[in-house]
C-alpha positions as CSV (number, residue, x, y, z in Angstrom):
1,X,101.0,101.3,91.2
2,X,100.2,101.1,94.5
3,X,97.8,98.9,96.4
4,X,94.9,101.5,96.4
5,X,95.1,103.0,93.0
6,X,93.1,101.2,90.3
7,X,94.4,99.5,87.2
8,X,93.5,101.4,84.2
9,X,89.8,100.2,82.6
10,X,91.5,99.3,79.3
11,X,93.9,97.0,81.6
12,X,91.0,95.2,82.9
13,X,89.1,95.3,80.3
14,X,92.3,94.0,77.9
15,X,92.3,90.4,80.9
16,X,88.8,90.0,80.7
17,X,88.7,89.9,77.2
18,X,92.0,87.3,77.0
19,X,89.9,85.5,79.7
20,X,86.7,85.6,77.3
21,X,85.1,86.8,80.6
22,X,81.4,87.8,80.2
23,X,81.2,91.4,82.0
24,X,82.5,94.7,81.1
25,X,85.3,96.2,83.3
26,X,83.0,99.0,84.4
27,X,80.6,96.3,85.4
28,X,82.8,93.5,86.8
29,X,84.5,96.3,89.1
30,X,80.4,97.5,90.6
31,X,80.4,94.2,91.1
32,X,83.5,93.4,93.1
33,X,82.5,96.9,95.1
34,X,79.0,96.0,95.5
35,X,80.4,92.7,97.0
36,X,82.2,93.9,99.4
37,X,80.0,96.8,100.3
38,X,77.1,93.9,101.1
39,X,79.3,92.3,103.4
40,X,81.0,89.9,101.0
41,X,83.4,88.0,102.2
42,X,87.2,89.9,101.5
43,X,88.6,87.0,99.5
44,X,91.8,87.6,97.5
45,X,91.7,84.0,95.9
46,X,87.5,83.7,95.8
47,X,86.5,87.2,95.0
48,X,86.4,86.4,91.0
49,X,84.3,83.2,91.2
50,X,82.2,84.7,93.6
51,X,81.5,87.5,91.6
52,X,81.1,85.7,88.6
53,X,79.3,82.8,90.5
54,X,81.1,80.1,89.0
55,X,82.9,78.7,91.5
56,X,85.1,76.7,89.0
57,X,86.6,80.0,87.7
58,X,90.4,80.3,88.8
59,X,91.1,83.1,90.9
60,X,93.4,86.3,88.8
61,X,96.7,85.6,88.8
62,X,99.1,87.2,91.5
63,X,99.7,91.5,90.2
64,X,97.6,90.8,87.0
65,X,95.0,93.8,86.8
66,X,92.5,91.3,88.0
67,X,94.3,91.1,91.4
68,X,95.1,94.8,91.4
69,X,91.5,95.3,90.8
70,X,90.5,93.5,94.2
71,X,93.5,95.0,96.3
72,X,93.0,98.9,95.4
73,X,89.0,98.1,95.8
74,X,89.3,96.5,99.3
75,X,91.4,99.0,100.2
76,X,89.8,101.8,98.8
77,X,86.3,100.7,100.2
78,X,87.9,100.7,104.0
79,X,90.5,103.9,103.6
80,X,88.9,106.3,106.2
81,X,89.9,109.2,103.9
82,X,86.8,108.6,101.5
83,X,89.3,108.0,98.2
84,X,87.0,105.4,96.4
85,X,86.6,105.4,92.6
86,X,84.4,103.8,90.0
87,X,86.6,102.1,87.4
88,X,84.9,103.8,84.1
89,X,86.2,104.7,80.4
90,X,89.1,107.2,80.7
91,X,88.0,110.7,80.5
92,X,89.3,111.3,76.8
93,X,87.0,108.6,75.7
94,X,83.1,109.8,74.4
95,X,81.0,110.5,76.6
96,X,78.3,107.6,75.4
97,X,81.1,105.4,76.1
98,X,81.6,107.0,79.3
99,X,77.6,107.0,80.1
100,X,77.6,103.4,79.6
101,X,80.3,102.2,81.8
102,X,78.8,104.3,84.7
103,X,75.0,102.5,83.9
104,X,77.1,98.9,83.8
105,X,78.8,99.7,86.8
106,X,75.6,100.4,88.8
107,X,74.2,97.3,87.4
108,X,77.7,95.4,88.5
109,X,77.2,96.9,92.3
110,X,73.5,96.2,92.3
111,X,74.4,92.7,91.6
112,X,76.9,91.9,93.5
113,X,75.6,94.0,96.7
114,X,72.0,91.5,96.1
115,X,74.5,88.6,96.1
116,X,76.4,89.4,99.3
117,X,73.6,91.4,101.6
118,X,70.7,89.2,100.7
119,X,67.1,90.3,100.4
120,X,66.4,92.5,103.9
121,X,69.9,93.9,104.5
122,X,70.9,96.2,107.5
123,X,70.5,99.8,105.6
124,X,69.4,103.3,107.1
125,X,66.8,105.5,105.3
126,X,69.5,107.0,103.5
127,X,70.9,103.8,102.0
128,X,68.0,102.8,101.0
129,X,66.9,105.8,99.5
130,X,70.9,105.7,97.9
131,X,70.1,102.3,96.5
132,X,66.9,102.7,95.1
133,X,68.4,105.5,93.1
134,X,71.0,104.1,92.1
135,X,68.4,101.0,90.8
136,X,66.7,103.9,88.7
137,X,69.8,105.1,87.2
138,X,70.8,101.4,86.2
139,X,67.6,100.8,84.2
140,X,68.5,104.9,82.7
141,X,68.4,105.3,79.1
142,X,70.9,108.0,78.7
143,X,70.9,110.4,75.5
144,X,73.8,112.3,74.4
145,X,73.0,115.6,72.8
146,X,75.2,118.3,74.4
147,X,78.7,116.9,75.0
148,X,80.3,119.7,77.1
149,X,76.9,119.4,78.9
150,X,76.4,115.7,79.3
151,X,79.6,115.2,80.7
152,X,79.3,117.0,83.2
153,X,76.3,115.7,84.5
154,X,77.8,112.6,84.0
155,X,80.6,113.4,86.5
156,X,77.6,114.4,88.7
157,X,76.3,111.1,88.7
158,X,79.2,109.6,89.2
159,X,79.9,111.2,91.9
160,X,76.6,110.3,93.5
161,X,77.0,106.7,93.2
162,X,80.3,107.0,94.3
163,X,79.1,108.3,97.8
164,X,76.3,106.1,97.6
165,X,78.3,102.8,97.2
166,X,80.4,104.4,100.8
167,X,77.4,104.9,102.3
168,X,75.7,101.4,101.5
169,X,79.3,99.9,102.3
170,X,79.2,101.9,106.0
171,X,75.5,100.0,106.6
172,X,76.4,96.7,105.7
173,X,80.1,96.4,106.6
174,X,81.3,98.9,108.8
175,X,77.8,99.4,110.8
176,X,75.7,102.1,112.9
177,X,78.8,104.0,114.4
178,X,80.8,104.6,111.3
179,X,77.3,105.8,109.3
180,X,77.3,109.1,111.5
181,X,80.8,110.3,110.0
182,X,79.2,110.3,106.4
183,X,76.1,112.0,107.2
């Protein structure tokens, strides 16, 4: 695996149940990225405590998916080829499972971008438009009743808050200059 490829979800998901963690892996990983993308501080040892704000919690151990998680994020996040990706269910799982990740992990990033940026943070129009939207799709009660349909609209989605956490992340991080290349 290399540094910027994500562990699977069941792999997280498998150490944050052995860790009787509270969040889903969709949701812990919005968090992590929403984190980051506030201006969080890039913490290898503190990201899991911060994230989880219990700073008594011990950081993931060295190459467990935990770590993994963090590196390929972090990486990810800053890679100037735009290769970031939401950790969600695999594809071959239903699409309700699928549907649900996604709304965790936009509740995850909303989180953890509040926790890191604070209440006025430095965002264009577009970011804020980005993360108001993404606000409405967290509090989304999805319904399933075309599957061949429905997941493709999720991908859709997903692929809006997937440029929406870069763009958020190019505010608050990587400032005014970088924003332009986005756009």
């Amino acid at each position: 695996m290399t540094q910027a490829q994500l562990p699977t979800h069941a792999l997280v998901a498998a150490e944050l149940e052995a860790l009787e963690a509270s969040l889903a892996a969709s949701e812990l990983h919005g968090s992590l990225c929403g984190y980051l993308s506030g201006g969080g501080a890039h913490d290898r040892k503190g990201w899991f405590a911060a994230v989880m704000t219990d700073p008594l919690l011990s950081p993931p151990e060295p190459d467990s998916a935990l770590d993994l998680l963090y590196l390929a994020s972090a990486a990810q996040l800053e890679s100037p080829d735009f290769g970031f990706e939401l950790l969600l269910p695999a594809e071959d799982r239903p699409v309700d499972e699928r549907g649900d990740g996604l709304l965790a992990w936009c509740r995850g990033f909303l989180g953890g971008f509040g926790l890191a940026s604070g209440a006025n943070p430095p965002l264009s129009e577009d970011s804020e438009e980005a993360l108001a939207d993404m606000a409405r799709i967290a509090a989304s009660d999805l319904s399933y009743e075309e599957p061949e349909a429905d997941a493709e609209a999720l991908e859709e989605v997903a692929e809006f808050i997937r440029v929406a956490a870069l763009l958020l992340h190019s505010d608050c991080v990587l400032g005014p200059r970088h924003r332009r290349k986005l756009n």
